[in-house]
C-alpha positions as CSV (number, residue, x, y, z in Angstrom):
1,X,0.0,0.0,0.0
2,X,1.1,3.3,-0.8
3,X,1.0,5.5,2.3
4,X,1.7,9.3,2.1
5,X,3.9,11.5,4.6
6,X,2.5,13.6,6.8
7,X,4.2,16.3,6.1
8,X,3.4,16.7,2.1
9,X,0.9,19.1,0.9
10,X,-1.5,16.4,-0.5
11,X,-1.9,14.1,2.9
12,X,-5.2,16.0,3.0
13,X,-5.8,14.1,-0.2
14,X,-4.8,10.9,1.0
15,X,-6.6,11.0,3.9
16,X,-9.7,11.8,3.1
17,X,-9.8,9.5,0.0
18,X,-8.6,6.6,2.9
19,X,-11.7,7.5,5.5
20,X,-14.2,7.6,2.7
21,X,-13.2,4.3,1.3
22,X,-13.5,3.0,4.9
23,X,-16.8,4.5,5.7
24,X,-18.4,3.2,2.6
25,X,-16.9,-0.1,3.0
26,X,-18.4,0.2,6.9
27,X,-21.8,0.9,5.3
28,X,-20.9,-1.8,2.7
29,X,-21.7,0.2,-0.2
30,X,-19.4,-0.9,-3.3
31,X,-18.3,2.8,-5.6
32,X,-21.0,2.5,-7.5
33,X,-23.2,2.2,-4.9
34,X,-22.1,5.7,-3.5
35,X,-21.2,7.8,-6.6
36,X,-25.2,6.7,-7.1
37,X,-26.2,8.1,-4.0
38,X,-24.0,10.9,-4.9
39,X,-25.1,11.8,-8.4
40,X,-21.5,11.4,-9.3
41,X,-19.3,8.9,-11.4
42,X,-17.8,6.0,-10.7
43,X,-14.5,6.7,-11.4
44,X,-14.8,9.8,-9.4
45,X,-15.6,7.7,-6.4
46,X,-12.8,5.8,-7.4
47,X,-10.1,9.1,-8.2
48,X,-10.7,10.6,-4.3
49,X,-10.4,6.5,-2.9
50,X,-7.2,6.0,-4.7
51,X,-5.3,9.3,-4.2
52,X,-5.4,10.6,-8.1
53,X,-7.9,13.5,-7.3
54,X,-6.3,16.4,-6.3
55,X,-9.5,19.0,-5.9
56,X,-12.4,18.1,-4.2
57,X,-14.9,21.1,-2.7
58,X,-15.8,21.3,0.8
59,X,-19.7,21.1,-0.5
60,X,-18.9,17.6,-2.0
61,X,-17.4,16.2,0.6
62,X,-20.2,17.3,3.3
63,X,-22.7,16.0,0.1
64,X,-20.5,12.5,0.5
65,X,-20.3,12.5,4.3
66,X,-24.2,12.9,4.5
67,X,-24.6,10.1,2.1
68,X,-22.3,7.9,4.3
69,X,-24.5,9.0,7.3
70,X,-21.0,10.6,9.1
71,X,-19.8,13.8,10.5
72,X,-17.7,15.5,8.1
73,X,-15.3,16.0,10.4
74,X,-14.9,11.9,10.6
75,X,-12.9,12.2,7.0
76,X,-10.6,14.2,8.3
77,X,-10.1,12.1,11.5
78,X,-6.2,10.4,11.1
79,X,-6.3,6.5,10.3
80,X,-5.4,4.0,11.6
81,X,-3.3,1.8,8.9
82,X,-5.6,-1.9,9.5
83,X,-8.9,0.0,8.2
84,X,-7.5,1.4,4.9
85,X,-6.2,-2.1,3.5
């Protein structure tokens, strides 16, 4: 797994693609399933997961944390390395 450091301008990236992918996979939803629920693409789903999206509005995320029934805050939250595999 490629992990990102800390201190490079585009953790924020990283991490948040991370905790969505593990909120979604908590609500077993599969991409699709959320970029759906979204109104969004796939492979946009699939760009913030994997760390290949580099701009992402505050509005979207909120509109993806209320989808995955979380605090926005909770994307943000630092991970812990088991619940990203």
């Amino acid at each position: 797994m490629t992990t990102i450091d800390k201190s490079d301008n585009n953790y924020v990236y990283y991490l948040v693609g991370k905790n969505i992918r593990k909120y979604r996979k908590l609500k077993g939803l599969k991409q699709r399933e959320l970029a759906d629920k979204c109104s969004l693409s796939e492979g946009f789903i699939s760009d913030i997961e994997s760390n290949t999206f580099r701009t992402i509005s505050l509005n979207m995320l909120y509109h993806i944390a209320k989808v995955l029934d979380i605090h926005i805050m909770l994307l943000f939250q630092d991970l812990d390395e088991d619940s990203v595999k």
